[in-house]
N, C-alpha and C positions, 0 to 999 in steps of 0.2 A: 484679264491679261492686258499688258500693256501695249498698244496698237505696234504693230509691225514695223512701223520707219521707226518708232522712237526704243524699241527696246533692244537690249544688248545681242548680240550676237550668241550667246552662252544663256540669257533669258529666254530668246526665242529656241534651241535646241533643247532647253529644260522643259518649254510647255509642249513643244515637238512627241519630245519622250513621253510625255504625262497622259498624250493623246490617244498617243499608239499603244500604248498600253491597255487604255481602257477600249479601242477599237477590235486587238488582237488579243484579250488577256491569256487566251492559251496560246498561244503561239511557240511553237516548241521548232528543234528543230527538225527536218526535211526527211532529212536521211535514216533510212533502218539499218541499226547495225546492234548489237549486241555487248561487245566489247571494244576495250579503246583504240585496238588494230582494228578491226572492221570499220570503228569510226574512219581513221585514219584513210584506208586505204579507198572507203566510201569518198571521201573528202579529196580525194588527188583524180580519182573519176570524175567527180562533178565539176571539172574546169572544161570550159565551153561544153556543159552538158545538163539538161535538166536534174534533179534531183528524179525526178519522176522514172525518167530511165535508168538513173542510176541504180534505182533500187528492184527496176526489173531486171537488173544484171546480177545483182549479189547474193541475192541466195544461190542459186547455183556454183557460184564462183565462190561464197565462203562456205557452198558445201564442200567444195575439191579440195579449199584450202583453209583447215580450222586454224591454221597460228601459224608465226612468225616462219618457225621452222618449214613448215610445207610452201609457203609462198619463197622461202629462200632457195629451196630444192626444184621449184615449179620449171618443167619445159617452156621454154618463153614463146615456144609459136602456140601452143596447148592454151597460157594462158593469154597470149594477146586474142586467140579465137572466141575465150570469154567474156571480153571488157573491148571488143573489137564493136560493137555497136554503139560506147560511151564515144567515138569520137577519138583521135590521134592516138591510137590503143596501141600502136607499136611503142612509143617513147612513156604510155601509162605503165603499161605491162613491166618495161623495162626498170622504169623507176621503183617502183611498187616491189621488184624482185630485189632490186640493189638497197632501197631501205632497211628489208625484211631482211635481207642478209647481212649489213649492218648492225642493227637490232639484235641479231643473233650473238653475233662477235663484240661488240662494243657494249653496248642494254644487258643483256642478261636473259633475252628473247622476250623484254618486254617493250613496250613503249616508252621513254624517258618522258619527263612533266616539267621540262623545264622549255624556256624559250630556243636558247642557246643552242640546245642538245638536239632538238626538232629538227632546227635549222640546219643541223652536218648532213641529214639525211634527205636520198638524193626523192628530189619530186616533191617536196617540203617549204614552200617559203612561207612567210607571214601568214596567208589569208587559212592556208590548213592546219599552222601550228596555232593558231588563235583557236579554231574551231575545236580540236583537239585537248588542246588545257582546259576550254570552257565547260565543253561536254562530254568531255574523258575525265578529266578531273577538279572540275571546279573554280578554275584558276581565271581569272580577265585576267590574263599580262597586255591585253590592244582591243582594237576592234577589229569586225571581221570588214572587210571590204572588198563583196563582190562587183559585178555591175550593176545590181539593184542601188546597190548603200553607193556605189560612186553614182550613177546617173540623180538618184534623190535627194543624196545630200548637196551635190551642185545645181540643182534646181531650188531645193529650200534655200542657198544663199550660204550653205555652211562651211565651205571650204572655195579655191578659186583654184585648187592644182589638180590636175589628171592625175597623177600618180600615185596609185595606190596606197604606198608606201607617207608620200605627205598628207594624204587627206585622211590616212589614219589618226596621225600624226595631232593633225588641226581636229579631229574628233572628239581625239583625247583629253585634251584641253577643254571642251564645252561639255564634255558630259561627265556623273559620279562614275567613278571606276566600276560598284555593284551592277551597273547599269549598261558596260559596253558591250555585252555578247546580248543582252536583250535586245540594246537598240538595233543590232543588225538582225537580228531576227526578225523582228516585227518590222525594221523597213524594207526586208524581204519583203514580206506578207503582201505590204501597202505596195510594194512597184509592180507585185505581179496582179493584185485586183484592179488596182486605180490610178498608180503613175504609174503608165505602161510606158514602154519606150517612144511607142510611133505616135501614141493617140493618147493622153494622160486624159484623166476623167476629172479635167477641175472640177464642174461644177456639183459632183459629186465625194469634194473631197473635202473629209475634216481637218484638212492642215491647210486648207487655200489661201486662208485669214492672214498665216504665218509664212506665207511663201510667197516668192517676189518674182517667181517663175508664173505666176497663175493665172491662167485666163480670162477667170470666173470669179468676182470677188463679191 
C-alpha cells in the first residue's frame, strides 16, 4: 500500500474498504425485520436509537402491525406506547403511520424501490431510503451515512463536510458503487468496536496506518 501522505484520497478509501472487509467479512446489517416495510419502518426507529433496541421493540409492534394497511389504521397513542422506548416516538409513530398510509394510496400497499419515491414519504430521507433499496431490494443508489460512517469517515480524512447529505456525496466519488451499502456497514461494525466516539482504540486499529486522525502509528 502506498504510505498515507502520498496516496490519493480514493487510494486510501479503496484500501479502507479492502480492510474492512476482510476485518468484518460478515458483517450484515443490524436490524431484524422480515420484509421490506419492517425494514423500513425498523430503519426510521433507529434515528437516535441503537439498533439493539430497536429490535427489542419490533417484534411486538410488527406483531400488532403485519403491513402497510394495519400501520395506516394503527391508534397513534396505541402505537406511539410501542416505539415509545426507541426515543422521540410521538413524531416516529407519527411518521411511520403517514408513510404507511401513503404507501397504501399512492404504492399499491407496497414499498416503492426507487430513490425519488422513498423520499415523498413522510419520516424518509436519504440515510433510510439508502438502507431500504440496499436491503429491501438490492439497489446502492448512495451511501448510508449514520454517525458511525460520519464520525469515521472524518477522521480517516475522507470527506471535510458535516452534512450528511455532502459527505455522502464525497463517498460516492471514492468508492465502486457494489461497495456503498458494504462500506457503511462494516464502518458501522469498526466505530462501534474500535473508533468509538469518546475513546477510539488507535492502537488497536487496522486502518491507523491509513488515517490521519491516529494516535498510534
Amino acid at each position: 500500500m502506498t504510505p498515507k501522505r502520498r496516496a490519493s484520497k480514493q487510494q486510501r478509501a479503496r484500501e479502507i474498504l479492502l480492510r474492512l472487509k476482510r476485518l468484518y467479512p460478515d458483517a450484515v446489517c443490524s436490524l431484524d425485520y422480515q420484509t421490506t416495510l419492517q425494514l423500513m419502518v425498523a430503519t426510521i426507529l433507529s434515528a437516535q436509537c441503537t439498533d439493539e433496541r430497536v429490535n427489542k421493540v419490533t417484534p411486538a409492534l410488527f406483531a400488532a402491525y403485519p403491513d402497510a394497511e394495519a400501520f395506516a389504521e394503527a391508534d397513534l397513542e396505541a402505537l406511539e406506547a410501542l416505539v415509545k422506548s426507541t426515543g422521540f416516538y410521538r413524531n416516529k409513530a407519527k411518521n411511520i403511520r403517514a408513510a404507511c398510509q401513503k404507501i397504501g394510496t399512492e404504492f399499491g400497499g407496497e414499498v416503492p424501490a426507487t430513490m425519488d419515491e422513498l423520499l415523498t414519504l413522510p419520516g424518509v430521507a436519504r440515510k433510510t431510503a439508502n438502507v431500504v433499496l440496499a436491503h429491501g431490494f438490492g439497489i446502492n443508489a448512495g451511501v448510508t451515512v449514520d454517525t458511525h460512517v460520519k464520525r469515521l469517515s472524518t477522521r480517516l480524512g475522507l470527506t471535510q463536510h458535516t452534512d450528511p447529505i455532502k459527505i455522502e456525496r464525497d463517498l460516492m466519488k471514492l468508492l465502486p458503487q457494489p461497495d456503498w451499502e458494504n462500506w457503511s456497514i462494516r464502518l458501522i461494525y469498526h466505530g462501534r468496536a474500535v473508533c468509538t466516539a469518546r475513546n477510539p482504540d488507535c492502537g488497536a486499529c487496522a486502518l491507523a496506518d491509513l488515517c490521519p486522525s491516529a494516535r498510534v502509528l
